[in-house]
N, C-alpha and C positions, 0 to 999 in steps of 0.2 A: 504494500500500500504506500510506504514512504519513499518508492519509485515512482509510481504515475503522479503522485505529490511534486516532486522534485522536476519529472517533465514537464506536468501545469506550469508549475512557475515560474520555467522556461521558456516555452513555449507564451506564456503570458508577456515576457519582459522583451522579445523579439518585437522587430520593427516589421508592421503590417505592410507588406508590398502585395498590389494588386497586379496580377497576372494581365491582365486585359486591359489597364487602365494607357491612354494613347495620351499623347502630351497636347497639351491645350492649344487650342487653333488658332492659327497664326492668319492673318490678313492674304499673306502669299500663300496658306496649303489650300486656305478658303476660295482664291481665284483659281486654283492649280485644279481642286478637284470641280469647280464647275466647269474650266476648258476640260479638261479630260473626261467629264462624264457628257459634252458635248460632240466630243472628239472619238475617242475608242474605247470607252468603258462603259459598258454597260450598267447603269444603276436605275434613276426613276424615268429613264424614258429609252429610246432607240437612240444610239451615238450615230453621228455623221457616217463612219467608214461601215457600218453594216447597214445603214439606211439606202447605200447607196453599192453595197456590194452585189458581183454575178451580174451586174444588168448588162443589157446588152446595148449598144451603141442607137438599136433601134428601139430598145425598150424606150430609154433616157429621153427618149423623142417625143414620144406619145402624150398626146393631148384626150381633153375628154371630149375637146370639141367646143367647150360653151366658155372659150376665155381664158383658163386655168392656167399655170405654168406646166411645163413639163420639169419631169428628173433633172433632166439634163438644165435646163435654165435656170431651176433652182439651186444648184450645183456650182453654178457659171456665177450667179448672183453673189454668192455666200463665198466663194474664190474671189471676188473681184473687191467685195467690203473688207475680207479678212486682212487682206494684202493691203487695201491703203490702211489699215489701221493701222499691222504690223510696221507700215514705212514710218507713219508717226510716232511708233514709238521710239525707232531708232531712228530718228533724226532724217529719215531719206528722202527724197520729192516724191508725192505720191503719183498714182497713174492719173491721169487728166480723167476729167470727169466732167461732161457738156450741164450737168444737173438734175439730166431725166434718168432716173431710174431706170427707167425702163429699157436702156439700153446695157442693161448692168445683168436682166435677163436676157434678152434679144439674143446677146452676141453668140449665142452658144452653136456649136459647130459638132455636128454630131461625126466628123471624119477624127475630131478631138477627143471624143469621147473619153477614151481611157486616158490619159492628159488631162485632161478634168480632173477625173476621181485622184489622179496622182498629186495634182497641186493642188488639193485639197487637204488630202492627207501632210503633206507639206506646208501647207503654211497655218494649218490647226496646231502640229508639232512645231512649228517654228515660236507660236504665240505661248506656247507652253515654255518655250527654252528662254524667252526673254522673261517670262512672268521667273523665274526658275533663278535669272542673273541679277533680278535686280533689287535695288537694296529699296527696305522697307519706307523714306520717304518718297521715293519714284513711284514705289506700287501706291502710297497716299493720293497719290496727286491722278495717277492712270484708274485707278479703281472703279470709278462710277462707269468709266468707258470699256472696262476689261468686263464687268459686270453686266454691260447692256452687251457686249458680245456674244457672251454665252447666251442671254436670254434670247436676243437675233436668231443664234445660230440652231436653238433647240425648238423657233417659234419654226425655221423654217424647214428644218429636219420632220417635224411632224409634217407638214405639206408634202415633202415626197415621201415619206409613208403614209400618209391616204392617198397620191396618186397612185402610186403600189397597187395597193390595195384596188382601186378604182377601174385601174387595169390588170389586175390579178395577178400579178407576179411577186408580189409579198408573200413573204414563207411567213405564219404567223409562228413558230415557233423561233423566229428571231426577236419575240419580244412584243408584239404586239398582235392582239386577237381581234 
């Protein structure tokens, strides 16, 4: 008895470390994990690179008919804003831009198709590596703008999966039923 005694109050006088416990969140892991759960992680919705994985050049093309973007332009849209933001954060001249939108979908070139998906995946990893480099009052000052990215990017991620969907080439088992 004056053994399991002696380990109690052992065991009592040890400093309680929590096996699970993750270290408090930072401003920069708080932008990191919303580009990456927009990007290629799968968590509360469809990421970029499987929303837009397997299609085919002709998939990415398909309209509904009544207006809609296709894959492929929303693709092209979401490439063309990531990059001038990317340019602004590193100090670079962005791509010229006339002010209509709409030519931010247009331009999309279905002989590009995979060039797309590629500089997609690119320059989502790219915003990740500078979120990744930079010191905590830069991410202050970028925050509001790295924060409407993600949400941009996940508002227009769910538009090519309902056009997926719309046209039937969404695997629902990539996350959306």
């Amino acid at each position: 008895m004056k053994f399991l005694y002696l380990v109690l109050a052992i065991v009592l006088t040890l400093p309680v470390f929590a096996v699970d416990q993750k270290p408090a969140p930072t401003l920069k892991s708080i932008l990191l994990e919303q580009l990456r759960s927009t990007h290629n992680k799968a968590e509360w919705f469809v990421p970029a690179n499987t929303a837009v994985e397997g299609l085919t050049a002709e998939q990415a093309s398909w309209t509904d008919g009544k207006g809609n973007h296709s894959v492929g332009q929303l693709a092209n849209h979401l490439v063309f804003w990531n990059r001038r933001e990317l340019a602004k954060f590193k100090g670079e001249p962005q791509a010229k831009f006339s002010g209509n939108n709409d030519e931010t979908f247009n331009n999309f070139d279905t002989k590009k198709w995979s060039d797309t998906v590629k500089q997609l995946d690119e320059v989502l990893t790219d915003l990740e590596k500078i979120v990744e480099s930079t010191d905590e009052s830069k991410l202050q000052e970028w925050s509001s703008d790295i924060a409407h990215i993600g949400a941009h990017n996940a508002y227009h991620i769910g538009q090519i999966v309902f056009v997926r969907k719309e046209q039937g080439s969404w695997n629902p088992e990539k996350g959306v039923k």
